[in-house]
C-alpha positions in Angstrom: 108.4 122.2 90.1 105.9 119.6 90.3 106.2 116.3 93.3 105.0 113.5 92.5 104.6 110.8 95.6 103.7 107.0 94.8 103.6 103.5 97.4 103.5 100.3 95.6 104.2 97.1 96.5 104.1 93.3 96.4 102.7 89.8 98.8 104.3 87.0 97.8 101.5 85.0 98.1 100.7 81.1 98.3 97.8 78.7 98.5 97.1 79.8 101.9 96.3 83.2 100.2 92.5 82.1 99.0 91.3 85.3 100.4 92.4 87.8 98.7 92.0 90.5 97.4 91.0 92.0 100.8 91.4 95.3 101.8 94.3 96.3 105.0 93.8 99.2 107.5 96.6 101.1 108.6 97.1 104.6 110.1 93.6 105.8 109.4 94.2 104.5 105.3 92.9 101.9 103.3 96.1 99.9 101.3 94.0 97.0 98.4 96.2 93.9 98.4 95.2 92.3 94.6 94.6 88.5 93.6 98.1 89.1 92.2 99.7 90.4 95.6 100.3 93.9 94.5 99.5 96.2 96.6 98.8 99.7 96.8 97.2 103.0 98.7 93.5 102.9 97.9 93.7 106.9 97.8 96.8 107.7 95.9 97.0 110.8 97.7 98.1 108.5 101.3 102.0 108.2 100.0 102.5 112.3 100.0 102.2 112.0 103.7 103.7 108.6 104.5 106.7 108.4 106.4 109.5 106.0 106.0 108.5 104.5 110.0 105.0 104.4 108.4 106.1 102.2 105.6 107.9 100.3 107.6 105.4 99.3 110.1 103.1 98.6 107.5 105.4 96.3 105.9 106.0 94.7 109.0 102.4 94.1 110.4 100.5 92.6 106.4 104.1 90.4 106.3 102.6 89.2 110.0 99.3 89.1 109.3 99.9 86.8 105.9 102.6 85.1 107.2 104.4 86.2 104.2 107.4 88.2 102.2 106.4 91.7 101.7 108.1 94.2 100.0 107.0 98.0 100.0 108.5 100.8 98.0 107.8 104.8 98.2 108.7 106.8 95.5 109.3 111.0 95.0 109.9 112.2 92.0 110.3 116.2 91.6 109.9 117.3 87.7 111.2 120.6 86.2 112.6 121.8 83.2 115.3 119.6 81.9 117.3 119.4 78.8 116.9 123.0 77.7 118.3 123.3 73.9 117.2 125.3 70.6 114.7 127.3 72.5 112.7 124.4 73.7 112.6 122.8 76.6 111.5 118.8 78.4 109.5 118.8 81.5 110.9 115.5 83.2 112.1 114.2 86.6 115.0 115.9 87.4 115.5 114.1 90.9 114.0 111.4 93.3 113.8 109.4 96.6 112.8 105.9 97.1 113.2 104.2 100.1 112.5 100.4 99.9 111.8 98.1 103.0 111.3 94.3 102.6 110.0 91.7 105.5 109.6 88.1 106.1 106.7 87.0 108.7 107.5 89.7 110.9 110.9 91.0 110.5 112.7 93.9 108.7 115.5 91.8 106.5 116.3 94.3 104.3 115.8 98.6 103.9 117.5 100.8 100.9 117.3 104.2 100.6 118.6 106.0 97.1 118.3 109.5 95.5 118.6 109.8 91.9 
């Protein structure tokens, strides 16, 4: 089985936004926040050891900093062998987590976690 660990998110961003993209510091990683507001690890590798309480401070202090709506999403998938029929066999996701945390200038207003 294969993991597969991904942290993507969005600014909602308006004409006091001029700046970006800019780079944010958090936790000893680098996260790019785009002209477009996405935003995302600069090492993909960050979201295999990111913790829900990571992601959710994070979410908290760029929705401060920008005075904004932020939304931040993590996302494991685990792959295997699925749909095994007339001797072949798919190699998809056969389960995963995501846990979703969104703020507004400061403060947690909504968090979802869901396995699939």
């Amino acid at each position: 089985m294969d993991h597969e660990y991904s942290i993507s998110g969005k600014l909602w961003i308006g004409p006091q936004h001029a700046t970006l993209p800019q780079e944010y510091s958090f936790a000893n990683n680098l996260f790019v926040i785009n002209v477009d507001g996405s935003i995302a690890p600069r090492d993909p590798r960050t979201a295999e050891h990111f913790s829900e309480t990571d992601l959710r401070s994070l979410c908290n202090q760029i929705s401060l900093a920008f005075h904004a709506r932020v939304r931040l999403e993590k996302l494991h998938e685990e792959y295997g062998l699925l749909n095994v029929f007339n001797g072949g066999s798919d190699y998809e996701v056969v389960c995963a987590d995501r846990f979703v945390c969104e703020c507004l200038n400061g403060k947690e207003v909504s968090r979802e976690k869901e396995s699939f």
